[in-house]
Backbone of each chain as ProteinMPNN parsed JSONL, in Angstrom:
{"seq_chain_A": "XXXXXXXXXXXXXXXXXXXXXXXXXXXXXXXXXXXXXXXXXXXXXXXXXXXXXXXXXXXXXXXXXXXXXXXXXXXXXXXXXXXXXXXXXXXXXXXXXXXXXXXXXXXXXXXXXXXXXXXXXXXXXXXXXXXXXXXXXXXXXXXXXXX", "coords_chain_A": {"N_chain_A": [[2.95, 12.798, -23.079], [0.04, 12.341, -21.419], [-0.81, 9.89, -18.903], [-3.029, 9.205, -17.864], [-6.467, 8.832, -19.519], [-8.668, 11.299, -20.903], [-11.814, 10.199, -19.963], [-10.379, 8.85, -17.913], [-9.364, 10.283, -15.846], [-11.378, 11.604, -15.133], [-13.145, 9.865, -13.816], [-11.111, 9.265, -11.808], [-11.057, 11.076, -10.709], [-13.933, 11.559, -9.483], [-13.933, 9.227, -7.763], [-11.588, 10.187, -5.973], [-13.449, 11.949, -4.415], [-14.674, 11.788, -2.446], [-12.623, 12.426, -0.883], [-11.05, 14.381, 2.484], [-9.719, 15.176, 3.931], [-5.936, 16.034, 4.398], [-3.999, 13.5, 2.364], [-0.648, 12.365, 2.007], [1.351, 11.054, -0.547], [4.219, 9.507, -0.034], [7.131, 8.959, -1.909], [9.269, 6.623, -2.689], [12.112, 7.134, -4.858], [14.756, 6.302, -6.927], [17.582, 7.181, -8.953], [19.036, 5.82, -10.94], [18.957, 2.689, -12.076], [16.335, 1.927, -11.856], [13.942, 1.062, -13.717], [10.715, 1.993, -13.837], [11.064, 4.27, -11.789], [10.075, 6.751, -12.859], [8.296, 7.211, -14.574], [6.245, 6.38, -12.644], [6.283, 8.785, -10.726], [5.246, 10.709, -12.667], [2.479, 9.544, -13.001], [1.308, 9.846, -9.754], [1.708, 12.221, -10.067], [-0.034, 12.848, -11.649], [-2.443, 12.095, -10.691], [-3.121, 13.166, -7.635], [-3.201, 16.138, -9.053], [-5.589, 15.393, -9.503], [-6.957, 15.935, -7.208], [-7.023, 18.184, -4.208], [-6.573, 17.337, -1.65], [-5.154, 15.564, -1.881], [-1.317, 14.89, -1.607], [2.239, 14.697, -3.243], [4.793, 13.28, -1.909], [8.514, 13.455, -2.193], [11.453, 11.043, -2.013], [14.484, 10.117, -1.919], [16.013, 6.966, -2.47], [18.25, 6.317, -2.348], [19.695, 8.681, -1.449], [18.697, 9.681, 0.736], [18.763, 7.896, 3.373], [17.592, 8.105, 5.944], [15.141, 8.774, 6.17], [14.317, 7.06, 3.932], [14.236, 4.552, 5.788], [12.958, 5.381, 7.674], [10.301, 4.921, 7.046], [10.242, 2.3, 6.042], [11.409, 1.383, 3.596], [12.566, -0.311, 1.249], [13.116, -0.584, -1.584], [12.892, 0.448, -4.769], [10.193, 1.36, -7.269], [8.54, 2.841, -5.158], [5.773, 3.335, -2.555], [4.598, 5.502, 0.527], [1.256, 5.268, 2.083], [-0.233, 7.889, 3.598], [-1.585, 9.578, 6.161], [-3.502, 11.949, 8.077], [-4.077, 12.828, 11.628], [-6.509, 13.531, 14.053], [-5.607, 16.083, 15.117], [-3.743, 17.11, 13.229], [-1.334, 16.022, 13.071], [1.327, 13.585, 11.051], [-0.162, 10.534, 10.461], [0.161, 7.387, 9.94], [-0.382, 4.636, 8.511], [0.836, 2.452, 8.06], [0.587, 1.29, 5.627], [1.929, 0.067, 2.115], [3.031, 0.695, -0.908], [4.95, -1.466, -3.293], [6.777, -1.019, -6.476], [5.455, -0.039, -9.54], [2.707, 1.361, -9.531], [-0.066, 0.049, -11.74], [-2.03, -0.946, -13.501], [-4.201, -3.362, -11.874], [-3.076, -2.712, -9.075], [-3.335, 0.528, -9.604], [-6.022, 0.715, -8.914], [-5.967, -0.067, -6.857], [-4.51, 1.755, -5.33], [-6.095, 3.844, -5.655], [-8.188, 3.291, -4.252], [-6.952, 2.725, -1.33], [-6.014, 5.21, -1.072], [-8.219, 6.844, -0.464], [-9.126, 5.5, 1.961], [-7.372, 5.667, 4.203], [-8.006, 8.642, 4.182], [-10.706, 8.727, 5.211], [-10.132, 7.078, 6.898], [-11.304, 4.563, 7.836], [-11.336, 1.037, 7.679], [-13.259, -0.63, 6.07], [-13.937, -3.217, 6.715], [-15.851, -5.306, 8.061], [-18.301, -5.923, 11.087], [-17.383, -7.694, 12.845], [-14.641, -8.789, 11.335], [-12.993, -6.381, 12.256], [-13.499, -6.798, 14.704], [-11.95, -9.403, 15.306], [-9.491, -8.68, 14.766], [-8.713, -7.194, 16.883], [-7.254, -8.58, 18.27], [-5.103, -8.743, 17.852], [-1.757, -8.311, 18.534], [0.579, -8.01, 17.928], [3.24, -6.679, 16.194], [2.507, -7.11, 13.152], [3.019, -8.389, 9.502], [1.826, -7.911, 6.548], [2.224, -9.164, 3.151], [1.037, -8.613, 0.255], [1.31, -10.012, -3.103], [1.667, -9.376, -6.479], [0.292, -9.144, -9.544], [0.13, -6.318, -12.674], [-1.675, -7.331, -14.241]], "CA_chain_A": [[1.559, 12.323, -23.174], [-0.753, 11.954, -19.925], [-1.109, 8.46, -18.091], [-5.274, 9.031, -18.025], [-7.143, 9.398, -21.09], [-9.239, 12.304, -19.906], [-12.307, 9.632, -19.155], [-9.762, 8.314, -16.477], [-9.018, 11.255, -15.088], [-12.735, 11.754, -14.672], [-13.075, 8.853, -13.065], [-10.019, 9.293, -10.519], [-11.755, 12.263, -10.062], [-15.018, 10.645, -9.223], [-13.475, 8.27, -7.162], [-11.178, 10.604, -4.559], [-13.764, 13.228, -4.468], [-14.338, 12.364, -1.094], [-11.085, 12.977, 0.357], [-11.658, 15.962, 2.538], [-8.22, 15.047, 5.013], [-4.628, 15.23, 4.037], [-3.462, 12.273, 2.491], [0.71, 12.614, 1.288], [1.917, 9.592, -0.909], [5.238, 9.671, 0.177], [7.315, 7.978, -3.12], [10.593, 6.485, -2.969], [12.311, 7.195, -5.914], [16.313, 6.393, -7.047], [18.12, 7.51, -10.717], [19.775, 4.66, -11.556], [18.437, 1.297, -11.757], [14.872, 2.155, -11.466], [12.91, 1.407, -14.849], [9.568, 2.63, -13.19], [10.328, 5.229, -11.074], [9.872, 8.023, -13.515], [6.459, 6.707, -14.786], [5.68, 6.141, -10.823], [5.962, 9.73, -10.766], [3.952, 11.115, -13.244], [1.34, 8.78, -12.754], [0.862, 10.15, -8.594], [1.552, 13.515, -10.428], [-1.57, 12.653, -12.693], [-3.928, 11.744, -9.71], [-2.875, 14.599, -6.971], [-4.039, 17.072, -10.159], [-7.435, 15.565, -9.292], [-7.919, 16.025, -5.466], [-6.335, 19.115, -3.591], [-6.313, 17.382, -0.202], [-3.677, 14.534, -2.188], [0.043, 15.6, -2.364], [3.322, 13.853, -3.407], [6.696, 13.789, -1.095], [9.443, 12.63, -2.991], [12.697, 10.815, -1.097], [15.496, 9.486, -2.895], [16.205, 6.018, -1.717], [19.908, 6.436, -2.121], [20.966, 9.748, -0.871], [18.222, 10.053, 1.978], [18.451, 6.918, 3.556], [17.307, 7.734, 6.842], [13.429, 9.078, 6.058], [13.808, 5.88, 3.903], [14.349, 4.109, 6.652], [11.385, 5.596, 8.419], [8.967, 4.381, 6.03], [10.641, 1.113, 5.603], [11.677, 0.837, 1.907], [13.838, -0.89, 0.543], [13.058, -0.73, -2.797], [12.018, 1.464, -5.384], [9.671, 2.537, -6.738], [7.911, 2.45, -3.301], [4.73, 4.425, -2.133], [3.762, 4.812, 1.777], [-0.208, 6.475, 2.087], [-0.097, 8.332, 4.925], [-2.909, 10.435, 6.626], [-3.157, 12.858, 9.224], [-4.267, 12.878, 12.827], [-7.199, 15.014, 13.868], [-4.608, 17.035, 15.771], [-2.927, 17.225, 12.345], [0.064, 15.088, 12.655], [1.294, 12.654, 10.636], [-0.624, 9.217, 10.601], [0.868, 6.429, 9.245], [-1.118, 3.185, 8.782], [1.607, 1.336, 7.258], [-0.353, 0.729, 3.996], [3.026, 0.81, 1.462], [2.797, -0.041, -2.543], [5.996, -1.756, -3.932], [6.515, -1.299, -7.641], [4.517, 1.03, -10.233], [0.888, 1.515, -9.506], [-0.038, -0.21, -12.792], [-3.448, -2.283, -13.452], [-5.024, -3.509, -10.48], [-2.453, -2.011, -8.132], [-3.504, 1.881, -9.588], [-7.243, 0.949, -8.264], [-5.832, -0.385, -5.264], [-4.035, 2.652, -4.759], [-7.134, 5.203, -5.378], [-8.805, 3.151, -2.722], [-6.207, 3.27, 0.025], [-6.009, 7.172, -0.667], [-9.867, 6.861, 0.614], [-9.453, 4.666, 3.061], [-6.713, 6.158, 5.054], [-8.844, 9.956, 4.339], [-11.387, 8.44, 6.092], [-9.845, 6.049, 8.391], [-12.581, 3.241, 7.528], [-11.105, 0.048, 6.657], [-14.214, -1.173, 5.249], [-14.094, -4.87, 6.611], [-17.019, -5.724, 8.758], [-17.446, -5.356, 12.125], [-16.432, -9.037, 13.34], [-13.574, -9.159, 11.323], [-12.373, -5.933, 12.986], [-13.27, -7.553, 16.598], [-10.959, -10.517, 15.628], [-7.968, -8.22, 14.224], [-8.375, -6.652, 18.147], [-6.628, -9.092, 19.366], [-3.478, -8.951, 17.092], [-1.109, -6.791, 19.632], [2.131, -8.238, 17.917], [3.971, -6.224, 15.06], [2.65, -8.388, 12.269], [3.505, -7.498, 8.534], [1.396, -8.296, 5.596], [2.398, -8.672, 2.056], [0.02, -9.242, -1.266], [2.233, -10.057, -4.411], [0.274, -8.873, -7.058], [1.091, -8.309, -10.848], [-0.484, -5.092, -12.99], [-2.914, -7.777, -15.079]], "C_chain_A": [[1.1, 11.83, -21.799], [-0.557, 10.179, -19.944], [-2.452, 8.174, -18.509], [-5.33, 10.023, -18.722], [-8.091, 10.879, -19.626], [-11.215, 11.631, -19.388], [-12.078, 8.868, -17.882], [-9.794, 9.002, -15.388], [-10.457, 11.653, -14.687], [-13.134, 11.072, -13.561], [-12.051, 8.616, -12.029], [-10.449, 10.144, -10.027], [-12.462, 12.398, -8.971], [-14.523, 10.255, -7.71], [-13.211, 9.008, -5.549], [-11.903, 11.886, -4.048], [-13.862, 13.474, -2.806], [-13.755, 12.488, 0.127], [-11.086, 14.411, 0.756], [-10.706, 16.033, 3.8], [-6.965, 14.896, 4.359], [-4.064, 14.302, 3.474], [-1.835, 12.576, 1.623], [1.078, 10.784, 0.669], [3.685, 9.892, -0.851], [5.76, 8.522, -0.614], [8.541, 8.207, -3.128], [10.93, 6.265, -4.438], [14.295, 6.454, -6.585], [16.296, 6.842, -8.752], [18.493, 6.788, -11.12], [18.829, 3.271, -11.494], [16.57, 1.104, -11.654], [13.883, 2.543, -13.025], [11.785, 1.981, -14.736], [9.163, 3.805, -12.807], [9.998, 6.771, -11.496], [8.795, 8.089, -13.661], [5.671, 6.577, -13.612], [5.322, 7.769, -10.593], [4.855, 10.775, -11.409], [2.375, 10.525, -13.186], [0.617, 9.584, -11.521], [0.937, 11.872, -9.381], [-0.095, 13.906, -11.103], [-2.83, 12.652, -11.57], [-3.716, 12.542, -8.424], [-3.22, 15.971, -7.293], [-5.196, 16.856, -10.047], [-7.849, 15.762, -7.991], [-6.804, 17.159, -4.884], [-5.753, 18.445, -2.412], [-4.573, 15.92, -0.547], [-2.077, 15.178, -2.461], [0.965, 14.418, -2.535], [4.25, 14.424, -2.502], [7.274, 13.037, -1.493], [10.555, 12.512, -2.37], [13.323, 9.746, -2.046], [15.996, 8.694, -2.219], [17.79, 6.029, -1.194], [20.454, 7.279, -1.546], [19.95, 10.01, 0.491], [17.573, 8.66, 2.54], [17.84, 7.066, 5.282], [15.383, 8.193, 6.504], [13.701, 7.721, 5.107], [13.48, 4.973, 4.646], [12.967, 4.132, 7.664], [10.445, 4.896, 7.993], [9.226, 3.313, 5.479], [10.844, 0.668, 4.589], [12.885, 0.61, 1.965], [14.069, -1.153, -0.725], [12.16, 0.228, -3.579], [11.257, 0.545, -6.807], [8.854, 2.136, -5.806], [6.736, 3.852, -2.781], [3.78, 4.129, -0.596], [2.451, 5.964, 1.788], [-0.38, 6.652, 3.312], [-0.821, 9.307, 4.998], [-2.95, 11.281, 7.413], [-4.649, 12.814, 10.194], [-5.11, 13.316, 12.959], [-6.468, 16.016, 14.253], [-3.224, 17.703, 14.284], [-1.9, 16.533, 12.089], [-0.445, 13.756, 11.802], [0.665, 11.373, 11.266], [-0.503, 8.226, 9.419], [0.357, 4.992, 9.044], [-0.349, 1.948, 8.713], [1.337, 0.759, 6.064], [1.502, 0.623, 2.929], [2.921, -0.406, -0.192], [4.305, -0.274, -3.159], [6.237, -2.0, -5.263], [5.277, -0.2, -8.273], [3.455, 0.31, -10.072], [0.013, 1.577, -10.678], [-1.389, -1.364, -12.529], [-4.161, -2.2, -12.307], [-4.459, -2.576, -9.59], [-3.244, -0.653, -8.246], [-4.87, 2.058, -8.914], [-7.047, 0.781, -6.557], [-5.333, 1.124, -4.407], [-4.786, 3.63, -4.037], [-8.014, 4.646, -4.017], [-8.218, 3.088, -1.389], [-6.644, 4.634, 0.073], [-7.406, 7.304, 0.097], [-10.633, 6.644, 1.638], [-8.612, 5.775, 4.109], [-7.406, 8.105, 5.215], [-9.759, 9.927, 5.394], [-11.368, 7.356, 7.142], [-10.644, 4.847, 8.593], [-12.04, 2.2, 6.661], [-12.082, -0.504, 5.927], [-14.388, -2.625, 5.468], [-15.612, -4.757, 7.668], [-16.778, -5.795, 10.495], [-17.136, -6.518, 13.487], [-15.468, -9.209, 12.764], [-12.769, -7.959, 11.988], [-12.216, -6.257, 14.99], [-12.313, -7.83, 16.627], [-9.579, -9.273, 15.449], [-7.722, -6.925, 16.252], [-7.494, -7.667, 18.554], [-5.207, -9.435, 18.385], [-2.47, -7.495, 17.714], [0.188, -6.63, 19.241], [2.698, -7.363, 16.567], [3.19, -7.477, 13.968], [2.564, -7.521, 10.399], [2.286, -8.173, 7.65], [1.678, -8.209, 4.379], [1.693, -9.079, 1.006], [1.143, -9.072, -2.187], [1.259, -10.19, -5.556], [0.752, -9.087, -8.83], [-0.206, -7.41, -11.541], [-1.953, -5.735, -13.489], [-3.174, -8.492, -14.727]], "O_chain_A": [[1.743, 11.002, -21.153], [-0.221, 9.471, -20.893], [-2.904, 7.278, -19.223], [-4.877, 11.163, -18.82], [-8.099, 11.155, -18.427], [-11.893, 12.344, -18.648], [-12.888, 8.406, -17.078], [-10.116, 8.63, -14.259], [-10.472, 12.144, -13.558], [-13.431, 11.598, -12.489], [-12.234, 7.616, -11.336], [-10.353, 10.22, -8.802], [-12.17, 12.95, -7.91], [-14.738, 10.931, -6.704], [-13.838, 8.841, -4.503], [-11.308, 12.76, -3.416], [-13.523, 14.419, -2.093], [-14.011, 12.588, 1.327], [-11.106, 15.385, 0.003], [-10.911, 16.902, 4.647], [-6.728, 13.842, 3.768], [-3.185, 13.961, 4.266], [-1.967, 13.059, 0.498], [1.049, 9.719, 1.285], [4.23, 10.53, -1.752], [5.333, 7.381, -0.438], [9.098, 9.275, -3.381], [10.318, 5.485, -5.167], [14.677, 6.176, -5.448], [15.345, 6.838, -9.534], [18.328, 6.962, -12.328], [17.981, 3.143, -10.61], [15.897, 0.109, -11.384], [13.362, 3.597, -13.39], [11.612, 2.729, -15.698], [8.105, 4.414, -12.966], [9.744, 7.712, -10.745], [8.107, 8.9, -13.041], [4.445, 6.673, -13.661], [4.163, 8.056, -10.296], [3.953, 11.409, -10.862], [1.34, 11.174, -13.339], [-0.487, 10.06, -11.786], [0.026, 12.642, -9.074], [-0.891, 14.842, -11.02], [-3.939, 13.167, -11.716], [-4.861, 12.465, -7.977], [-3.477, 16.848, -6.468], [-6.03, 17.714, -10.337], [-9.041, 15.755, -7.684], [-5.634, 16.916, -5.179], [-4.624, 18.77, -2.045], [-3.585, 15.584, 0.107], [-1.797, 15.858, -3.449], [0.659, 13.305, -2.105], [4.497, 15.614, -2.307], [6.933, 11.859, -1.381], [11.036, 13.577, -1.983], [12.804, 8.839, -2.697], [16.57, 9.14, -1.225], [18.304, 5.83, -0.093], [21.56, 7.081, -1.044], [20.524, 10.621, 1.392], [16.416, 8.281, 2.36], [17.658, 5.986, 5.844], [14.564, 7.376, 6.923], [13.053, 6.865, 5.708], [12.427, 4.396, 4.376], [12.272, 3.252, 8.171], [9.76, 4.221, 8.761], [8.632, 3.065, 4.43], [10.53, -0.509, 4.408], [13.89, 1.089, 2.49], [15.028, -1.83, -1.095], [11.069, 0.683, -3.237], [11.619, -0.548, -7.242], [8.503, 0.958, -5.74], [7.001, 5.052, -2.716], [2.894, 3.305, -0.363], [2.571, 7.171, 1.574], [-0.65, 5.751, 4.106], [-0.873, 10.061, 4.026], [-1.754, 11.54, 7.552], [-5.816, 12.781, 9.804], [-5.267, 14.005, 11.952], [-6.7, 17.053, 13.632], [-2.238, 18.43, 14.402], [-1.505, 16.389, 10.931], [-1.511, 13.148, 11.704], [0.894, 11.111, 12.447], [-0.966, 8.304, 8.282], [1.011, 4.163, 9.676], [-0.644, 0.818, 9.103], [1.91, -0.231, 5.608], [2.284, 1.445, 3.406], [2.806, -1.614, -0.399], [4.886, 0.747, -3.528], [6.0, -3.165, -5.581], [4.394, 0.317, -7.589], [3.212, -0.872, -10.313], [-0.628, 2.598, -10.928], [-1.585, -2.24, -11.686], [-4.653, -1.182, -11.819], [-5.158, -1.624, -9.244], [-3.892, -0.38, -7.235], [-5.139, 3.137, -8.385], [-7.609, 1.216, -5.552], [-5.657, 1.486, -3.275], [-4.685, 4.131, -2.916], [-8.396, 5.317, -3.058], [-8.887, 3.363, -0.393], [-7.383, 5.159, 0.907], [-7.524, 7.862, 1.187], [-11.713, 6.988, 2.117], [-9.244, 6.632, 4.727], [-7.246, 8.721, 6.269], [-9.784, 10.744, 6.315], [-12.217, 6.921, 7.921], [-10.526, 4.203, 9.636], [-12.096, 2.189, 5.432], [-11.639, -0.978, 4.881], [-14.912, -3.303, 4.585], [-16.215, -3.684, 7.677], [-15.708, -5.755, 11.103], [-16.8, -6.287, 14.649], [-14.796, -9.987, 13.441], [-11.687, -8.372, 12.404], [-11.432, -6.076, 15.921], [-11.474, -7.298, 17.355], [-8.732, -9.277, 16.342], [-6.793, -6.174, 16.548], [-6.858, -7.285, 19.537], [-4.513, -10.45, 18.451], [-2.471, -6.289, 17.465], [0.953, -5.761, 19.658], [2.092, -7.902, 15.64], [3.422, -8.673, 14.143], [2.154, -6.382, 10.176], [1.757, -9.119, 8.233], [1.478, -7.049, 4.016], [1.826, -10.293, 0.857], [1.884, -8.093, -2.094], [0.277, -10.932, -5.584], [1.972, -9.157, -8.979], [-1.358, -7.617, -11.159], [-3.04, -5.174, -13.347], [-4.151, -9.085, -15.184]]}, "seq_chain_B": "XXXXXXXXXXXXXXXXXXXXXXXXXXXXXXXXXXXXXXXXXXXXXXXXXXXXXXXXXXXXXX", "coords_chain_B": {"N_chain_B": [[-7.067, -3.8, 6.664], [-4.457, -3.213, 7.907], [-5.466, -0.208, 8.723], [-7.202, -0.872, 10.762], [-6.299, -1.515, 12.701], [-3.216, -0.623, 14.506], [-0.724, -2.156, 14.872], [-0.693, -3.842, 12.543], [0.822, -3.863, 9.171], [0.714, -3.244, 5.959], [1.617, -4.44, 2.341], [1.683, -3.887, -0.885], [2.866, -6.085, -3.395], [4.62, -5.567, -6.096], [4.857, -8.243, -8.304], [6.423, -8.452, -10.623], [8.762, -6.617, -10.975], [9.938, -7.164, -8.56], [11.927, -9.734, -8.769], [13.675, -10.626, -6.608], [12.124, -10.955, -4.44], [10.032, -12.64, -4.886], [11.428, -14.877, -5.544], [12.255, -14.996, -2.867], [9.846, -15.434, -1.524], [9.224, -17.281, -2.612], [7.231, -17.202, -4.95], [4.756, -19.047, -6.902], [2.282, -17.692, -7.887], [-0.122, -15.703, -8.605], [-2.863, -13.962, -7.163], [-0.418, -13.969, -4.331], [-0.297, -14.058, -0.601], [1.442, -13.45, 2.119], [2.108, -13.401, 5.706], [3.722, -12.07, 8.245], [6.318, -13.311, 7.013], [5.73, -15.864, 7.449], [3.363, -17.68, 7.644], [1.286, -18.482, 4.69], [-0.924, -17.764, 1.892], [-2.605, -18.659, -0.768], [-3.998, -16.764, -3.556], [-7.09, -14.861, -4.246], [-8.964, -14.222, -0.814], [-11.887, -14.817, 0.964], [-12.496, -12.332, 2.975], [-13.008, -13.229, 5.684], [-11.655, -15.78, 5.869], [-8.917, -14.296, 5.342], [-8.389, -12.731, 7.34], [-8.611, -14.537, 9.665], [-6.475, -15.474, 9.144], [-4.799, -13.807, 9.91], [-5.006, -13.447, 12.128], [-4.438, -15.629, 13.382], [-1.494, -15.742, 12.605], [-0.093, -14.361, 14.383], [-0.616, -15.881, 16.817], [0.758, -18.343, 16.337], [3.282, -17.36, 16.345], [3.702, -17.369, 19.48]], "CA_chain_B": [[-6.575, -4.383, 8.193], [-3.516, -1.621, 8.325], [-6.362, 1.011, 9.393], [-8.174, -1.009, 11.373], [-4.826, -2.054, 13.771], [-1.838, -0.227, 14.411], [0.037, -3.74, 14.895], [-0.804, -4.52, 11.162], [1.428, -2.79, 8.163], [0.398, -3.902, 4.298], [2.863, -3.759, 1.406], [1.473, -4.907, -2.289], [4.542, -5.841, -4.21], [4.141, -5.548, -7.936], [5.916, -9.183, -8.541], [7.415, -8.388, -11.888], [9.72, -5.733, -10.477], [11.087, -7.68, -7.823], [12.252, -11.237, -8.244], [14.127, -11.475, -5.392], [11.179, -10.915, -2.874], [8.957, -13.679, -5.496], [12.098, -15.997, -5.754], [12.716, -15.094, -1.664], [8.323, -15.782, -1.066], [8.636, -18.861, -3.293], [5.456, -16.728, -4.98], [4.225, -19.393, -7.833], [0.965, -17.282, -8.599], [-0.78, -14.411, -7.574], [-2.399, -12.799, -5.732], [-0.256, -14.859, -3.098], [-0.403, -13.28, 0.736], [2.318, -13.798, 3.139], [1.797, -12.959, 6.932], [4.972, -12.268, 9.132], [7.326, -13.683, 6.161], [5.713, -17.333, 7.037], [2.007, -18.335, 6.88], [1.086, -17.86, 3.46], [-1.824, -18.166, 1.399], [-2.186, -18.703, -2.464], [-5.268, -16.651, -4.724], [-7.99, -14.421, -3.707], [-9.252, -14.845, 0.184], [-12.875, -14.241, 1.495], [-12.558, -11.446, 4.135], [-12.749, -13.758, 7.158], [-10.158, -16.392, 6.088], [-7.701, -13.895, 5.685], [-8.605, -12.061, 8.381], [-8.429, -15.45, 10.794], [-5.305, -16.058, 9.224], [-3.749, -12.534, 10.371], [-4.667, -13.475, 13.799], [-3.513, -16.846, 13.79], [-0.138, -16.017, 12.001], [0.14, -14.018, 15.601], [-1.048, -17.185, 18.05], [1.852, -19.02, 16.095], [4.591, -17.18, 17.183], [3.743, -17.338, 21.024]], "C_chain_B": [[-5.571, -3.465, 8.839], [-4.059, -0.56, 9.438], [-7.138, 0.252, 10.174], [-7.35, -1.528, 12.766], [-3.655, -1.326, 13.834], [-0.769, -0.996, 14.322], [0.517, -3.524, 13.397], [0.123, -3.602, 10.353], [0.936, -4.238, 6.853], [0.954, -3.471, 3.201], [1.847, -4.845, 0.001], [2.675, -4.704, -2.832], [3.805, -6.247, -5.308], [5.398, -7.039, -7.91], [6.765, -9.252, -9.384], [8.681, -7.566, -11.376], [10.185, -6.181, -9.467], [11.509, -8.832, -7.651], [12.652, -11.436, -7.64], [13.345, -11.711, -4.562], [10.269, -12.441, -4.126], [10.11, -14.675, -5.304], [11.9, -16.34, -3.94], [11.186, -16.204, -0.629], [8.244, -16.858, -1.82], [7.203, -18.365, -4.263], [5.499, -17.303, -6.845], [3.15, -18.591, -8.478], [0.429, -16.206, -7.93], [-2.251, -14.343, -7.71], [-1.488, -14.008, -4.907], [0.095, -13.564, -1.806], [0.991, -14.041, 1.649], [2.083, -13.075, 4.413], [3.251, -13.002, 7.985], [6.058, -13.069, 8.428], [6.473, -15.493, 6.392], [4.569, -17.898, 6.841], [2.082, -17.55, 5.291], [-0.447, -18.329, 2.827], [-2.373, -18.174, -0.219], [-3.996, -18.621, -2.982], [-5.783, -16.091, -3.431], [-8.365, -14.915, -2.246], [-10.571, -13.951, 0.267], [-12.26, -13.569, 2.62], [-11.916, -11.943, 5.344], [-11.666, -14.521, 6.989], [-9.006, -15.684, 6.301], [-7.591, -13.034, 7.057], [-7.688, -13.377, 10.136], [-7.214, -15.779, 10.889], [-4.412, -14.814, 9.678], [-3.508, -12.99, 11.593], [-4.123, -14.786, 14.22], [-2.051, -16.999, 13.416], [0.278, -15.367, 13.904], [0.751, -15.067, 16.791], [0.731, -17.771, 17.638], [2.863, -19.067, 16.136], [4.571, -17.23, 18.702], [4.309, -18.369, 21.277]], "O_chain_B": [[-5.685, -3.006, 9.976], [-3.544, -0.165, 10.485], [-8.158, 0.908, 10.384], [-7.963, -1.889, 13.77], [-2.956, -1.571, 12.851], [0.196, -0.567, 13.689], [1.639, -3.172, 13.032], [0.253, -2.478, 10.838], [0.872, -5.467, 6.875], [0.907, -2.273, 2.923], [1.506, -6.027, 0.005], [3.383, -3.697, -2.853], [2.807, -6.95, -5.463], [6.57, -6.891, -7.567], [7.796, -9.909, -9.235], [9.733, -8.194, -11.489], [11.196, -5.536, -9.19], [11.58, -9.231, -6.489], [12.5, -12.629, -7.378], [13.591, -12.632, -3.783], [10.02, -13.372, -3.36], [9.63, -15.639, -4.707], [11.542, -17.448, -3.54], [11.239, -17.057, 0.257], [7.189, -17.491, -1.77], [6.216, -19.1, -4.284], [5.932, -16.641, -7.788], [3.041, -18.769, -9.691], [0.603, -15.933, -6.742], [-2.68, -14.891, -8.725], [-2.047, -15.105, -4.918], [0.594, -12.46, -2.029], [1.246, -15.244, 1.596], [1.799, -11.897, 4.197], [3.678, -14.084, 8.387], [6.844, -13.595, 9.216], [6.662, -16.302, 5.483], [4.513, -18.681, 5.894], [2.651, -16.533, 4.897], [-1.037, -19.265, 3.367], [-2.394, -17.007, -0.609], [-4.877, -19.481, -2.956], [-5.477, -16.333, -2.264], [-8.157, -16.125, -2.153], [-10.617, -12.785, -0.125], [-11.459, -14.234, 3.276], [-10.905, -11.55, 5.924], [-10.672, -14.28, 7.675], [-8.145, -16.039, 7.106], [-6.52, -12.831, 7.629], [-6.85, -13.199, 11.02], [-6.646, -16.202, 11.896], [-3.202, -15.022, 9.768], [-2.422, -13.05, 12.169], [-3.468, -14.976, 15.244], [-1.388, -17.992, 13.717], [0.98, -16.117, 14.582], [1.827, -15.147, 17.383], [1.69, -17.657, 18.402], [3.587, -20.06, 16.06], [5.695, -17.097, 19.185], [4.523, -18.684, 22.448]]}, "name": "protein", "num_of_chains": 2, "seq": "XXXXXXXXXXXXXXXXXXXXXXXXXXXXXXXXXXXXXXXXXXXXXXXXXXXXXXXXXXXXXXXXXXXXXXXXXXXXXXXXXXXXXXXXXXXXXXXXXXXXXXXXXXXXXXXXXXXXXXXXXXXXXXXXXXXXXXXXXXXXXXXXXXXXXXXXXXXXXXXXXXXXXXXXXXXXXXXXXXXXXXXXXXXXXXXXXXXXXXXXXXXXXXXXX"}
């Protein structure tokens, strides 16, 4: 049985219509231990069925630990939204979703995919002044739950 | 902030699925924000606070 009723799927539809760049959700997955990451799957399977330019890349935390490594997970299920270049290459914002893309998170998700398409964080354009002057590695994490 | 900095990286953690990172963040309630593992900030933020607080979690390591 689908994830989205088929007014969801309308509406995810809606939503990433205008993604018109690349975007790969690259989704750490493992077999063992991982109540989620099956449902993690079908879910990005469910919303990649609505936009051509969205795909899935699937890396198994356990047996391919160095592309984990790349993309900094350490835990599944784990999703980094990654964009591409105008030159085509990978572009990597660092955006990365820890845990199934459930409730709030699944909106949060469809709007990364939009953001990083179009490269427009959407904040204003004094708070991007101030974030000029942040030159240091700095991490951010939101702890969230689905409801 | 991610896309608007190369510096910046942004991780939402679903808190149910990982108590060690909520036991590790001390995270009583959510939304809670953490910046570089140590400013933190607890519930929803207008734009600019969190924003001021990205760049001041910065200042605070110099």
């Amino acid at each position: 049985m689908p994830f989205l009723s088929d007014p969801e799927r309308a509406e995810v539809t809606k939503m990433l219509s205008g993604v018109d760049s690349p975007v790969r959700l690259v989704f750490a997955t493992q077999t063992f231990s991982c109540e989620l990451c099956g449902d993690t799957r079908r879910i990005l399977d469910e919303v990649v069925e609505t936009q051509p330019h969205v795909s899935v890349d699937e890396l198994n935390l356990v047996l391919d630990t160095a592309r984990a490594a790349e993309y900094g997970f350490s835990g599944a299920p784990a999703i980094a939204v990654v964009g591409t270049d105008p030159d085509g290459s990978e572009w990597d914002p660092g955006i990365r979703f820890l845990g199934a893309p459930l409730g709030y998170e699944f909106s949060n998700l469809l709007e990364a995919i939009t953001r990083v398409a179009s490269r427009e964080a959407g904040l204003s354009p004094a708070s991007v002044d101030k974030l000029a002057h942040v030159t240091k590695p700095t991490t951010i994490q939101v702890f969230s739950t689905p409801t | 902030m991610a896309i608007a900095n190369p510096h910046i990286t942004a991780t939402v953690v679903e808190a149910t699925e990982f108590p060690d990172l909520v036991r590790r963040y001390q995270v009583t309630g959510v939304p809670k924000i953490v910046i570089n593992d140590s400013t933190t900030l607890l519930g929803a933020q207008p734009e600019d606070v969190f924003v001021s607080a990205v760049v001041a979690a910065q200042d605070q390591e110099r």
